[in-house]
C-alpha positions in Angstrom: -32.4 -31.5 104.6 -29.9 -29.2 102.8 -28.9 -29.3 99.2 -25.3 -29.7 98.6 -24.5 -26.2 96.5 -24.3 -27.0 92.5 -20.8 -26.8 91.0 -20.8 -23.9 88.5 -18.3 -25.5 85.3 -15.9 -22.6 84.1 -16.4 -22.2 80.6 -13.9 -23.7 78.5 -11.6 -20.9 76.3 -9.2 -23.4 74.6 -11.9 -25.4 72.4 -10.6 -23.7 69.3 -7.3 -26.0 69.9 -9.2 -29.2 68.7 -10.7 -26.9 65.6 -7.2 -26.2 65.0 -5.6 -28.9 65.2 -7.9 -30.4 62.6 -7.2 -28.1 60.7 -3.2 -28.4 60.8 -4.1 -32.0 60.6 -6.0 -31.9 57.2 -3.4 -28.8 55.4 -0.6 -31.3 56.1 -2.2 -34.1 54.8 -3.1 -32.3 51.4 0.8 -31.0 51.3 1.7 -34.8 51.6 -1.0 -35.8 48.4 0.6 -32.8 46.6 4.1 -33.8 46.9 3.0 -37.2 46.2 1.7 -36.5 42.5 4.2 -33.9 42.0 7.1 -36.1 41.9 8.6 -37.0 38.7 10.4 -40.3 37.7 13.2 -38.4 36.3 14.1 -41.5 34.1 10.7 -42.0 32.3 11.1 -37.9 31.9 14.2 -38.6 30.1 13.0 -40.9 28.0 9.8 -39.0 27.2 12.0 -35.9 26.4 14.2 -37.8 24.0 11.5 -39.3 22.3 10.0 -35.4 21.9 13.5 -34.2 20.8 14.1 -36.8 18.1 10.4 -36.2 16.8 10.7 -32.6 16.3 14.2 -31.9 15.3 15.4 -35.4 13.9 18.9 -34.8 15.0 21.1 -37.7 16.3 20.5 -38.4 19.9 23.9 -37.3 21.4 24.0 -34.0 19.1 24.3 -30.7 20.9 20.9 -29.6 19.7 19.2 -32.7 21.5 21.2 -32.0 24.8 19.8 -28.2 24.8 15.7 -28.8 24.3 16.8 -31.7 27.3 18.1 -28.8 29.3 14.8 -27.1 28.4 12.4 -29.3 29.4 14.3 -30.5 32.6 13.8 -26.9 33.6 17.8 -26.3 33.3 19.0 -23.3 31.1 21.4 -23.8 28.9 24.1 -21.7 28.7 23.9 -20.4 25.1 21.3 -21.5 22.2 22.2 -20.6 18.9 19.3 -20.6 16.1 20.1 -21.1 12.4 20.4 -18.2 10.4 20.3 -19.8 6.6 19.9 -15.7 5.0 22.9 -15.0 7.1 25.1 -17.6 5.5 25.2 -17.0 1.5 26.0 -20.4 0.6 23.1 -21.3 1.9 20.8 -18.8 0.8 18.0 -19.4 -2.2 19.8 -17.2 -5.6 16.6 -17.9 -7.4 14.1 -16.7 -4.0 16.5 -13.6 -3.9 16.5 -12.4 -7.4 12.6 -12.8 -7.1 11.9 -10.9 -4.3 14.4 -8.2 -5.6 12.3 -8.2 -8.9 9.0 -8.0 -6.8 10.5 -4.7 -5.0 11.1 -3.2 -8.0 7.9 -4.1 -10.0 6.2 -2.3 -7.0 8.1 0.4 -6.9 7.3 1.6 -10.6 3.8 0.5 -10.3 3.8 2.7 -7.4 5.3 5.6 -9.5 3.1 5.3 -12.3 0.1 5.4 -10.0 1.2 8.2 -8.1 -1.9 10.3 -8.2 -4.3 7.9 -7.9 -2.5 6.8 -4.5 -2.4 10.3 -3.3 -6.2 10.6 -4.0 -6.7 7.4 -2.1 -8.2 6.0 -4.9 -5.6 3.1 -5.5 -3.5 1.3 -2.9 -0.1 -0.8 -3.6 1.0 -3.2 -1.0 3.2 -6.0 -1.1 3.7 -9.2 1.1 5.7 -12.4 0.4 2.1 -13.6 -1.6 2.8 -10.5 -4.1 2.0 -7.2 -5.3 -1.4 -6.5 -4.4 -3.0 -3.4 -6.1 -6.7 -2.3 -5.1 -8.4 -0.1 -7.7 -12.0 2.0 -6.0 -14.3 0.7 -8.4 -15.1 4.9 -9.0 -11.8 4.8 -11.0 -12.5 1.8 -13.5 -16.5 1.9 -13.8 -20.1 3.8 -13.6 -22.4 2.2 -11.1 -24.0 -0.9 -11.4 -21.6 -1.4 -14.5 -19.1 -3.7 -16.2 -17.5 -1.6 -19.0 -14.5 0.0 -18.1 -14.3 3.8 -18.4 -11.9 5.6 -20.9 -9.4 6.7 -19.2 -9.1 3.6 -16.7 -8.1 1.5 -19.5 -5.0 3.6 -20.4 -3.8 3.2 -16.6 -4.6 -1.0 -16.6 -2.4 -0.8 -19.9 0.5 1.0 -17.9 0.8 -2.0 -15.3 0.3 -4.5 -17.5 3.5 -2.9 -19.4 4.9 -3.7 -16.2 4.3 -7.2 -15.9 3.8 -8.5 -20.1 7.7 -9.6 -20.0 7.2 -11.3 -16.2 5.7 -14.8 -15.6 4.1 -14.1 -12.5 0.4 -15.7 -12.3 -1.9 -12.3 -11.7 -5.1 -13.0 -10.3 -8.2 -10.6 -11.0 -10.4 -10.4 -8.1 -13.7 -8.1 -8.6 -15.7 -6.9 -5.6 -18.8 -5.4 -4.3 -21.0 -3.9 -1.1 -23.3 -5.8 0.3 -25.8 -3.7 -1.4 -28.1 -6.1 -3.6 -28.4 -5.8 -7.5 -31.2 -7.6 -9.7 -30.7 -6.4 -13.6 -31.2 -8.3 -16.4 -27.4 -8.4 -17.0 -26.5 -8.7 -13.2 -29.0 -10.7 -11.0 -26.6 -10.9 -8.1 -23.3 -8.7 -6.8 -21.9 -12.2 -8.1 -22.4 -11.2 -11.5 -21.1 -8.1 -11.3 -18.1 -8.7 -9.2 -16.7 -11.6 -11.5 -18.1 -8.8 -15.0 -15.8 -6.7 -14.0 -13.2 -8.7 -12.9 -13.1 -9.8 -16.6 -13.4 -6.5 -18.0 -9.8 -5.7 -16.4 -8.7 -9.5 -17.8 -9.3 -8.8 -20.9 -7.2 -5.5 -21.0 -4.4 -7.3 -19.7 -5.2 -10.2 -22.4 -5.2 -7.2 -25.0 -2.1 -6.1 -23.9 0.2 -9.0 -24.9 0.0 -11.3 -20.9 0.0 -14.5 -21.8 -4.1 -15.4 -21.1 -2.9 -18.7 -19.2 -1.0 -16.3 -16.3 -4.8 -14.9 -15.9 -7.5 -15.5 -13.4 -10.8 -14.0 -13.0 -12.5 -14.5 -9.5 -15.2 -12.4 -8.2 -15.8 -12.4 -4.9 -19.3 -10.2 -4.8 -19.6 -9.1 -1.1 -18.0 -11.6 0.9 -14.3 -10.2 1.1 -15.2 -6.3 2.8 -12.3 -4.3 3.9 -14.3 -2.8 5.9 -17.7 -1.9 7.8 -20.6 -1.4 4.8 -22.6 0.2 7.7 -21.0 3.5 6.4 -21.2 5.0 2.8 -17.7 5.3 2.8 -17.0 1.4 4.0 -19.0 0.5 1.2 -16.9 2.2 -1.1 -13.9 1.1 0.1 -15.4 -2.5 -0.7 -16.4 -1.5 -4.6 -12.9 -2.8 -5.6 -11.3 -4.6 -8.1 -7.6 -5.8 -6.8 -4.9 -7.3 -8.9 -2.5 -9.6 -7.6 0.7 -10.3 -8.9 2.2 -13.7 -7.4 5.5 -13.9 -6.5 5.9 -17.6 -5.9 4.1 -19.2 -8.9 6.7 -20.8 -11.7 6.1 -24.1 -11.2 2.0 -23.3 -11.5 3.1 -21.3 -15.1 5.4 -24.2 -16.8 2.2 -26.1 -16.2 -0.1 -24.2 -17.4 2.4 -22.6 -20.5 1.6 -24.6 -24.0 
């Protein structure tokens, strides 16, 4: 009996279709979810963004101030935004805050001058900032290693700025620091001892001098405030320092203090 011959199936070239459309199936599906939590109930966004206005600049709800930061966070720019300038209006502007930072400009500018040379060595710095005057004195200037007691001719240049500042009442804060190098003397058993020693050594100059002793404060820091790296020999004296700051903003703390 003869066998029927086998039909031979073609191999099928288009099954990537059903892959495909799976997959144009699934990417339209997350588009749909996306758009889904990406829409906004614009008026629960208003109210959120009034709320946000009126807590952070306290202006009246209809002001022009209010209707900008809406723009804002609606994602529409507005067309202009002016910021406050209080310096640039003088009735506004602080007379007191002005003639103190004038004063604090020129304080620094003849400390700086009477401390010429030792800036040029790099032996004293002057900076200033809206805390102060800061003036940082290498420890090689004011004292012998391992000591408290002022040298000679450091004491004549501590009198010079306290000169500066007798006839001021800015609070001055002493601040005496060290390396990280330890000590253990009778008289210093710690850089803790030594840093707030010398810090008083320079106090009591400025106490000699005719500054009012309740515009003084001693702190010593020891090694915990480096300027930089003591890994180096010349890091750790950079951090041998003593630094006086002069406050700029401190009245109130001074009619307190005063007698």
């Amino acid at each position: 009996m003869a066998r029927k011959p086998r039909h031979v199936e073609h191999e099928n070239h288009e099954r990537w279709l059903v892959s495909y459309a799976d997959f144009i199936t699934l990417l339209f599906a997350f588009f749909v979810v996306m758009y889904a939590i990406s829409s906004v109930n614009e008026g629960k966004y208003k109210v959120l963004s009034d709320s946000l206005v009126n807590a952070f600049q306290n202006v009246p709800p209809t002001s022009p101030n209010q209707q900008q930061s809406r723009q804002l966070l609606m994602g529409a720019a507005p067309k202009e935004i002016k910021l406050p300038t209080p310096s640039a209006d003088p009735q506004k502007r602080d007379p007191k805050a002005d003639e103190q930072a004038r004063k604090m400009q020129g304080m620094a500018g003849n400390i700086k001058q009477s401390l010429g040379p030792f800036i040029d060595q790099g032996k004293v710095r002057v900076t200033q900032s809206r805390r102060g005057i800061a003036i940082e004195i290498n420890d090689s200037v004011l004292f012998n290693p391992a000591k408290a007691d002022l040298q000679g001719d450091s004491i004549a240049m501590l009198r010079a700025v306290a000169d500066m500042v007798t006839k001021t009442d800015n609070l001055i804060q002493i601040e005496g620091h060290t390396d990280n190098v330890p000590i253990n003397t009778a008289q210093f058993p710690s850089n803790w001892e030594l840093s707030s020693a010398r810090a008083a050594s320079v106090v009591r100059v400025f106490a000699e001098t005719g500054i009012a002793p309740q515009r003084l404060v001693v702190i010593g820091y020891a090694d915990q405030r480096p300027v930089e790296s003591n890994d180096k020999v010349e890091g750790r004296a950079r951090n041998r320092r003593v630094t006086l700051n002069i406050l700029a903003d401190n009245r109130d703390e001074v009619a307190v203090l005063a007698p």
